[in-house]
Jmol script that loads the backbone (N, CA, C; Angstrom):
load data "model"
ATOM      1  N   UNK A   1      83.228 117.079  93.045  1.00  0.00           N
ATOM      2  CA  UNK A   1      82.938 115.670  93.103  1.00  0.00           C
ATOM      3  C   UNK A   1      81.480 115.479  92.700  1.00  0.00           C
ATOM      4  N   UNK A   2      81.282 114.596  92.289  1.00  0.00           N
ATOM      5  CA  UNK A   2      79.631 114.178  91.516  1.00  0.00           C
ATOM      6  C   UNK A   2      79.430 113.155  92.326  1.00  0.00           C
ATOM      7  N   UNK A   3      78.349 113.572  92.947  1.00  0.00           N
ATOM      8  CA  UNK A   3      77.235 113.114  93.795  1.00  0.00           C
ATOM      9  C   UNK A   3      78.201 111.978  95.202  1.00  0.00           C
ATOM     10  N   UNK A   4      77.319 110.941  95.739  1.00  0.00           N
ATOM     11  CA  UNK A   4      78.172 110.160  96.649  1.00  0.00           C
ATOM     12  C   UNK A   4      78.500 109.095  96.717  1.00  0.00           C
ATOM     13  N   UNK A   5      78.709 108.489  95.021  1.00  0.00           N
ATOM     14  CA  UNK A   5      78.932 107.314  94.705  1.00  0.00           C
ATOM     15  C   UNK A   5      80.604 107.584  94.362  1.00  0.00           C
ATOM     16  N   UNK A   6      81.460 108.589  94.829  1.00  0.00           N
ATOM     17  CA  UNK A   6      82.873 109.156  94.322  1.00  0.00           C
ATOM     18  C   UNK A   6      83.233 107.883  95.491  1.00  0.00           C
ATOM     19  N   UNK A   7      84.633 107.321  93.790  1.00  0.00           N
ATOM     20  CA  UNK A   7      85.438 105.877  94.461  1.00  0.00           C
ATOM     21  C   UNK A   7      86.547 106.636  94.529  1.00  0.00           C
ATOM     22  N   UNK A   8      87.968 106.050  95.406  1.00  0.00           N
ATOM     23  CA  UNK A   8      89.290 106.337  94.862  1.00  0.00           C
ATOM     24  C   UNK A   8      89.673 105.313  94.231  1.00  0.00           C
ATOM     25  N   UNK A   9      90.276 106.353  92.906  1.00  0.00           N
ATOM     26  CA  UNK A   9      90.853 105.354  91.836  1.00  0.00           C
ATOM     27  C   UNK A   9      92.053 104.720  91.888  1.00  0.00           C
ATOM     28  N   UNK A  10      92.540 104.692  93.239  1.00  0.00           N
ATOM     29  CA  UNK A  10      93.994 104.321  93.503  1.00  0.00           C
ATOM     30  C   UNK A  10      93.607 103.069  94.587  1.00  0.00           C
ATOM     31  N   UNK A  11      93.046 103.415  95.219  1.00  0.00           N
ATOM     32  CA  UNK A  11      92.528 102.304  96.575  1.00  0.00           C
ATOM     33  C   UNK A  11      91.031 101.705  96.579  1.00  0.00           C
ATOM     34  N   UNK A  12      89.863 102.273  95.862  1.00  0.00           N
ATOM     35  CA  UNK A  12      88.673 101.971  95.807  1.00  0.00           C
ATOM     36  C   UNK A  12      87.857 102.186  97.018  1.00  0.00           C
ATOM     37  N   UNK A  13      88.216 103.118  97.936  1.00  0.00           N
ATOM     38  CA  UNK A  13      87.589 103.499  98.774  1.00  0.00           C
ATOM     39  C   UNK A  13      86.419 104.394  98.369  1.00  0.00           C
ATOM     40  N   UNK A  14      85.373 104.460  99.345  1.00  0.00           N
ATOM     41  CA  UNK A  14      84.105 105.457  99.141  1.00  0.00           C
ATOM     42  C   UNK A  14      84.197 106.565  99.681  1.00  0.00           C
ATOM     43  N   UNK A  15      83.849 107.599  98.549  1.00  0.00           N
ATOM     44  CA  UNK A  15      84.501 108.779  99.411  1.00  0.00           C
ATOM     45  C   UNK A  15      83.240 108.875 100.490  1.00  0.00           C
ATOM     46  N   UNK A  16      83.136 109.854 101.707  1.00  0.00           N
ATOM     47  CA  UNK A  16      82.397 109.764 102.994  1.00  0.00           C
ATOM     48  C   UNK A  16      81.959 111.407 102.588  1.00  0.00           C
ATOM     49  N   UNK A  17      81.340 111.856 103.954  1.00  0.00           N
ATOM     50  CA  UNK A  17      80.803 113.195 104.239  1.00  0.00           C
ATOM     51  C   UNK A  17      82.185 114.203 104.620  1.00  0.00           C
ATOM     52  N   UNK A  18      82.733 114.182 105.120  1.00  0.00           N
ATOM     53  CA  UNK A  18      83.652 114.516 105.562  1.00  0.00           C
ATOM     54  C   UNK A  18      85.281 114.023 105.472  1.00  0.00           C
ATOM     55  N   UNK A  19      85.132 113.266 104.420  1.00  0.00           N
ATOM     56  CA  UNK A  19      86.927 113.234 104.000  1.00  0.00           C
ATOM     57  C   UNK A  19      87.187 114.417 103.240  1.00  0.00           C
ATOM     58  N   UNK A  20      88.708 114.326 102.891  1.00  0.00           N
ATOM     59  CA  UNK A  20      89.086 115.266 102.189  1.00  0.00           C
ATOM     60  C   UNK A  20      89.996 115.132 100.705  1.00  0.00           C
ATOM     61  N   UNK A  21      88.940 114.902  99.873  1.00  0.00           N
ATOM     62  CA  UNK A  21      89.761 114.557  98.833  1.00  0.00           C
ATOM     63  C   UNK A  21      90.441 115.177  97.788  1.00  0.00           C
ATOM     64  N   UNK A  22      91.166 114.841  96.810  1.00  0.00           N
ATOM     65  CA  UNK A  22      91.909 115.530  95.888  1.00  0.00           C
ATOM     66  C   UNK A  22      91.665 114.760  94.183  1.00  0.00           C
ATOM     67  N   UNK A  23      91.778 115.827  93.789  1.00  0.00           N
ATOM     68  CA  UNK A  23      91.732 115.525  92.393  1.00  0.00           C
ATOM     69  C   UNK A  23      92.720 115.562  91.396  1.00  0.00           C
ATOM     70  N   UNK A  24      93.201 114.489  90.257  1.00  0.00           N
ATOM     71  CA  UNK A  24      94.211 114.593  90.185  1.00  0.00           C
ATOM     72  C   UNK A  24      93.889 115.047  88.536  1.00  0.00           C
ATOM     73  N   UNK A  25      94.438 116.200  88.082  1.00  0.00           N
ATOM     74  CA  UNK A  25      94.090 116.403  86.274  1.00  0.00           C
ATOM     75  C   UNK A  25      95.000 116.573  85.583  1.00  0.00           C
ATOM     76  N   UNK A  26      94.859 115.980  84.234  1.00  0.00           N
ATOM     77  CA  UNK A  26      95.981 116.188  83.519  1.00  0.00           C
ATOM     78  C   UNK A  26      95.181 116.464  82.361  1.00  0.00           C
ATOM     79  N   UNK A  27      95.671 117.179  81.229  1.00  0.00           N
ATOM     80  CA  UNK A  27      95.250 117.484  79.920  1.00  0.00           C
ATOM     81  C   UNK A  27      95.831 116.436  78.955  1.00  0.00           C
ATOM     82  N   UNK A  28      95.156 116.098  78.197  1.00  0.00           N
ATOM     83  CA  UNK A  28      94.998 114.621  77.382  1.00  0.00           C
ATOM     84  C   UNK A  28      96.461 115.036  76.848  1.00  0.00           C
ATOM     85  N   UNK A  29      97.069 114.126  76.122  1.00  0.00           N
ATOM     86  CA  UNK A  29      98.292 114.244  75.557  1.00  0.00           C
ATOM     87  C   UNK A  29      99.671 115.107  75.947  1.00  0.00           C
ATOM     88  N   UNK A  30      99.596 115.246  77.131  1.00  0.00           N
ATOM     89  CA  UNK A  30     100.410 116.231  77.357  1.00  0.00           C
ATOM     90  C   UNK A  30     100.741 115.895  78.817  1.00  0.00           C
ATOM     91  N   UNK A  31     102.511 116.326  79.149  1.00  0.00           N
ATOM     92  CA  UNK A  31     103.042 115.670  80.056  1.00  0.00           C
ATOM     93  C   UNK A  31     102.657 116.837  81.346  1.00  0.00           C
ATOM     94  N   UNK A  32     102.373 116.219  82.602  1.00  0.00           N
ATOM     95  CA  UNK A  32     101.997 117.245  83.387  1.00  0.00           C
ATOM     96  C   UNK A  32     101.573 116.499  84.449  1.00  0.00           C
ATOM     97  N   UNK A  33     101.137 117.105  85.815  1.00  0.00           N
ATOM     98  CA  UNK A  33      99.399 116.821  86.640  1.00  0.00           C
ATOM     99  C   UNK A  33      99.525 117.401  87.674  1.00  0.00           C
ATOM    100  N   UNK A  34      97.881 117.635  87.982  1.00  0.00           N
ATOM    101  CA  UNK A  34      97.666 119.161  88.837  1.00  0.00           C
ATOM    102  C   UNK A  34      97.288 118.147  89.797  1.00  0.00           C
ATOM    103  N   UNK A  35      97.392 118.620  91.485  1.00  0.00           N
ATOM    104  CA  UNK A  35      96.557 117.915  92.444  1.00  0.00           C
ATOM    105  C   UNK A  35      95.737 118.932  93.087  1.00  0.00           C
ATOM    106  N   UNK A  36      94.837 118.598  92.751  1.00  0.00           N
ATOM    107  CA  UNK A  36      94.138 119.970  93.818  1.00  0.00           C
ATOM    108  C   UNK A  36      92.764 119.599  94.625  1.00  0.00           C
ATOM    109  N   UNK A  37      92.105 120.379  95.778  1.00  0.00           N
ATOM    110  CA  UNK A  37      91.216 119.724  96.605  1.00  0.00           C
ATOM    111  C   UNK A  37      89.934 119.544  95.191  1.00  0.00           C
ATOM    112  N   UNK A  38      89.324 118.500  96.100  1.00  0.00           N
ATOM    113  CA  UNK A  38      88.121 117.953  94.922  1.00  0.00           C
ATOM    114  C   UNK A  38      87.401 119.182  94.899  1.00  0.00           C
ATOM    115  N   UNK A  39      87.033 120.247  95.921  1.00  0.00           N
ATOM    116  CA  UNK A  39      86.006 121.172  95.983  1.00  0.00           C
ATOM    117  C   UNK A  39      86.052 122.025  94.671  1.00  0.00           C
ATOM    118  N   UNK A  40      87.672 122.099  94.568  1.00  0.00           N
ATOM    119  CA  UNK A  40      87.733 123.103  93.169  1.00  0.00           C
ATOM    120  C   UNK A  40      87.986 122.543  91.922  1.00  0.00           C
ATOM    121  N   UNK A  41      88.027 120.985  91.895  1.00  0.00           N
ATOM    122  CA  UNK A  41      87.797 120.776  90.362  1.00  0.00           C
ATOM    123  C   UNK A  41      86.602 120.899  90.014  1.00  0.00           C
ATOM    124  N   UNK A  42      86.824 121.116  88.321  1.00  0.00           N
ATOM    125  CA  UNK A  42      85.900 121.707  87.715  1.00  0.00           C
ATOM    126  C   UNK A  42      84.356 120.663  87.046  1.00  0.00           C
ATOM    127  N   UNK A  43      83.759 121.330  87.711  1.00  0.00           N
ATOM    128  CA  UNK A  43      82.192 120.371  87.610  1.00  0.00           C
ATOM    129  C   UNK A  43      81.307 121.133  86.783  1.00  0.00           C
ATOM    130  N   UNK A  44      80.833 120.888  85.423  1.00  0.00           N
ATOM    131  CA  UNK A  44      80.974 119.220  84.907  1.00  0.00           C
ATOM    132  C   UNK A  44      82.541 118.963  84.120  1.00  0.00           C
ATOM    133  N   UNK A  45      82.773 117.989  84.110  1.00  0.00           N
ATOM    134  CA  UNK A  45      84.286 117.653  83.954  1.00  0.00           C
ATOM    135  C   UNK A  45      84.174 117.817  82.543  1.00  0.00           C
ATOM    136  N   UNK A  46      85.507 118.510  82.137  1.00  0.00           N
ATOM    137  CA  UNK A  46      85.944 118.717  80.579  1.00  0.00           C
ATOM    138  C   UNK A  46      86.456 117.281  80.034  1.00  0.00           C
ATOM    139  N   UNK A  47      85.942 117.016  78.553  1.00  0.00           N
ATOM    140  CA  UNK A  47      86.249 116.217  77.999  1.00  0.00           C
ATOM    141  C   UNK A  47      87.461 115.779  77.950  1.00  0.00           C
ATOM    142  N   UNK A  48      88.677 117.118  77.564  1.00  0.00           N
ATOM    143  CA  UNK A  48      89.807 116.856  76.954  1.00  0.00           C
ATOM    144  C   UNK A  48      90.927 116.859  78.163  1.00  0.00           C
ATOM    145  N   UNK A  49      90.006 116.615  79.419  1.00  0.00           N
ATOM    146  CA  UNK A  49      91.164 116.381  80.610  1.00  0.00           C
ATOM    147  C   UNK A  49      91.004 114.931  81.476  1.00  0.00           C
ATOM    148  N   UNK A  50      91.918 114.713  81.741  1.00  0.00           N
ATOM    149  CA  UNK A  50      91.364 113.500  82.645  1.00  0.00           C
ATOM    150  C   UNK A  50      91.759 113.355  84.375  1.00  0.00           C
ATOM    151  N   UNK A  51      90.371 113.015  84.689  1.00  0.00           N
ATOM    152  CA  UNK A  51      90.343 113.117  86.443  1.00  0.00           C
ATOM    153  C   UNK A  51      90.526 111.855  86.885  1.00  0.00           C
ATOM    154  N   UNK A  52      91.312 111.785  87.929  1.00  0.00           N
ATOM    155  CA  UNK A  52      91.456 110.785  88.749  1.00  0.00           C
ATOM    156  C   UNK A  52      91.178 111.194  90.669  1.00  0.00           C
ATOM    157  N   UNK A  53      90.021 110.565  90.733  1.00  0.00           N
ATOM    158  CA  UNK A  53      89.097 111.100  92.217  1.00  0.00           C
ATOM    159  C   UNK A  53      90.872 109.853  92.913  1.00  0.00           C
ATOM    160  N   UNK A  54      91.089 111.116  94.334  1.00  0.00           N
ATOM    161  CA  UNK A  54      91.868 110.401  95.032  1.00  0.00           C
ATOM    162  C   UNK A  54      91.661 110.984  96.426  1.00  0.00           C
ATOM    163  N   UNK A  55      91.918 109.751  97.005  1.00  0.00           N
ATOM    164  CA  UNK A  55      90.850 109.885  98.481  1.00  0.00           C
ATOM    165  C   UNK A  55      92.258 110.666  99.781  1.00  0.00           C
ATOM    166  N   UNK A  56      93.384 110.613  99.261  1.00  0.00           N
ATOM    167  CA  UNK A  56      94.106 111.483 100.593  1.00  0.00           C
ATOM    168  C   UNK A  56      95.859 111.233  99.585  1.00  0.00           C
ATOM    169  N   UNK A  57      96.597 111.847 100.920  1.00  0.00           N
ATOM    170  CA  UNK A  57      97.678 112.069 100.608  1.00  0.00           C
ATOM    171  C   UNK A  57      98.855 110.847 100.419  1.00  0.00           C
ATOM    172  N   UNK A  58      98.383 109.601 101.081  1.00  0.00           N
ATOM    173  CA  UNK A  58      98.796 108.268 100.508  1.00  0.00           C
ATOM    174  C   UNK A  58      98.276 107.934  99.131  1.00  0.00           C
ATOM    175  N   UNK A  59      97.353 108.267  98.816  1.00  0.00           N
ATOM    176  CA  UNK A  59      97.149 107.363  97.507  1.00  0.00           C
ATOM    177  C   UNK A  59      97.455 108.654  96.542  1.00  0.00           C
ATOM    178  N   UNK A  60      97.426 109.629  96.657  1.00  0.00           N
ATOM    179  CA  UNK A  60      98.307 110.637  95.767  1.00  0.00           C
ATOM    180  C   UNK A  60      99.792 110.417  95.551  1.00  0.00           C
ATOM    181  N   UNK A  61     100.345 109.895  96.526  1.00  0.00           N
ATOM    182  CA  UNK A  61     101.498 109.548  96.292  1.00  0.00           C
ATOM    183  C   UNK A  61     101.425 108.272  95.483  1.00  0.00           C
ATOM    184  N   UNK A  62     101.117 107.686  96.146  1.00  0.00           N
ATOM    185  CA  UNK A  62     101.066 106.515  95.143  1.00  0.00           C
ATOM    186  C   UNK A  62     100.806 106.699  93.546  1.00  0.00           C
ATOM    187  N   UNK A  63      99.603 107.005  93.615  1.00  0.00           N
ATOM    188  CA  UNK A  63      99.375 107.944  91.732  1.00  0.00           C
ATOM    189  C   UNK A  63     100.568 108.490  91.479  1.00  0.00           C
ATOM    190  N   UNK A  64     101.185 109.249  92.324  1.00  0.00           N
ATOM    191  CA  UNK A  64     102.280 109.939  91.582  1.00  0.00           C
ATOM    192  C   UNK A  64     103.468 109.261  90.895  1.00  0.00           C
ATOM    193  N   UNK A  65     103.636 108.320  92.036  1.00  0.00           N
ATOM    194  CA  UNK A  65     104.678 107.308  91.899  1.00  0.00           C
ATOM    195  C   UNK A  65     104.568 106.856  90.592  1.00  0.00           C
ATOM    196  N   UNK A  66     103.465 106.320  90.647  1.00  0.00           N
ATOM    197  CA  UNK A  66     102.988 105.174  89.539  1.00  0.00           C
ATOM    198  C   UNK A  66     102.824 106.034  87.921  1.00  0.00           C
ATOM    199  N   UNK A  67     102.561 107.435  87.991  1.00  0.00           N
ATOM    200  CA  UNK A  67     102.922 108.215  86.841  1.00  0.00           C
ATOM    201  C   UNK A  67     103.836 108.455  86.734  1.00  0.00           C
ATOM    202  N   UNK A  68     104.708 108.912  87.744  1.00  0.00           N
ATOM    203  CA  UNK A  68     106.804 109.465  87.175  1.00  0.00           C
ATOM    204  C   UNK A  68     107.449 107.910  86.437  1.00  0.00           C
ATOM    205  N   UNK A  69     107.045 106.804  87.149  1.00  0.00           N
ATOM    206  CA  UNK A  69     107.195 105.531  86.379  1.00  0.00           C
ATOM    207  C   UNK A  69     106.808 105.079  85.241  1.00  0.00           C
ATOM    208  N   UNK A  70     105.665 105.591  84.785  1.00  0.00           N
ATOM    209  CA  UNK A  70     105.344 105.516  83.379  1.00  0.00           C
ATOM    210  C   UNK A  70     105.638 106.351  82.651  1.00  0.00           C
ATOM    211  N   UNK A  71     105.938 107.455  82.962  1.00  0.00           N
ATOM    212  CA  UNK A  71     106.518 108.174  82.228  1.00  0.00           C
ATOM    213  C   UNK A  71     108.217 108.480  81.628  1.00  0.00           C
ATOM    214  N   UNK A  72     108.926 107.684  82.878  1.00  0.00           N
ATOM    215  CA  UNK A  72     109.614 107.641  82.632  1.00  0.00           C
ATOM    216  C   UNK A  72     110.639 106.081  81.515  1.00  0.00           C
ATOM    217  N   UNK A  73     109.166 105.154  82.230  1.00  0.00           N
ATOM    218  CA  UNK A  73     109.239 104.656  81.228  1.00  0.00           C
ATOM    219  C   UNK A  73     108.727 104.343  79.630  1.00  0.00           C
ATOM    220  N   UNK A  74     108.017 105.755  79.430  1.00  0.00           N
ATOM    221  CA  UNK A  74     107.899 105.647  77.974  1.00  0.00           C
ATOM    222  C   UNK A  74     108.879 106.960  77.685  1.00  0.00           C
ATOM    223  N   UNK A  75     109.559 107.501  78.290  1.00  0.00           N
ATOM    224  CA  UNK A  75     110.592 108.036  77.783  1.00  0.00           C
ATOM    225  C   UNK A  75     112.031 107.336  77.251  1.00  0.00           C
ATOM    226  N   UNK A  76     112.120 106.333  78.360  1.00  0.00           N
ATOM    227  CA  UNK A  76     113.562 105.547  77.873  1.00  0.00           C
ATOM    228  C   UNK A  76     112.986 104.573  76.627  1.00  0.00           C
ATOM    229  N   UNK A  77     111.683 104.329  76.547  1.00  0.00           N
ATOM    230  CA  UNK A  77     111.308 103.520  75.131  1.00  0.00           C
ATOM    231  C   UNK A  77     111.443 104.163  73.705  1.00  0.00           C
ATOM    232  N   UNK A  78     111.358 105.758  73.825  1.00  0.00           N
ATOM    233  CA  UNK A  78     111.827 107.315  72.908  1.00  0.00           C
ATOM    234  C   UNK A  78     113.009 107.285  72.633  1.00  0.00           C
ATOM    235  N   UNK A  79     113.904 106.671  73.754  1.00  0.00           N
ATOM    236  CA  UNK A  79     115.561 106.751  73.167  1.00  0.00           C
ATOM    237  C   UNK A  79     115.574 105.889  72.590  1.00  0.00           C
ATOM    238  N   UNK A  80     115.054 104.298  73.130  1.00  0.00           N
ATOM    239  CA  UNK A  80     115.559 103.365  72.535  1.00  0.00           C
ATOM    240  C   UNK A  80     115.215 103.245  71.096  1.00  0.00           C
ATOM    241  N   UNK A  81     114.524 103.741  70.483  1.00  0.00           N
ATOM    242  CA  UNK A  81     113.625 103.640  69.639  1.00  0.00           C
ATOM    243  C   UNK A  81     114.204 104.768  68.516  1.00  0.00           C
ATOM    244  N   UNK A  82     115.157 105.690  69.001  1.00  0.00           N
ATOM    245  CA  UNK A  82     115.805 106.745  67.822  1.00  0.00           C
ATOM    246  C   UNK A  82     117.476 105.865  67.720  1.00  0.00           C
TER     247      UNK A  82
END
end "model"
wireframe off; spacefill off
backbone 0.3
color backbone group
């Protein structure tokens, strides 16, 4: 995490001294995503991945939710579309 201005990008909370947060990464173009504690994502953040700071195990779900839904809906837009 970089420094103590870390928001969650799901709820906009501030992260604190002692929460426990997670990081959510995915590699640009490509279907996937890792959750893992913030301590071990990788600092300074790689260009060709993208982080989403998430403050606990509700709003991970939620992210998750909200990605299997987009994804699934740009998959049924792939059928419709052949």
């Amino acid at each position: 995490m970089r420094g103590t201005s870390t928001t969650c990008d799901v709820c906009g909370r501030v992260k604190g001294e002692t929460n426990h947060w997670l990081v959510a990464v995915s590699l640009l173009d490509h279907a996937g995503i890792l959750y893992q504690p913030a301590e071990l994502a990788s600092d300074p953040r790689k260009s060709d991945y993208t982080y989403i700071d998430i403050c606990g195990h509700n709003c991970a779900g939620k992210h998750f939710a909200a990605w299997l839904a987009d994804s699934t809906r740009t998959q049924q837009e792939d059928v419709c579309q052949q």
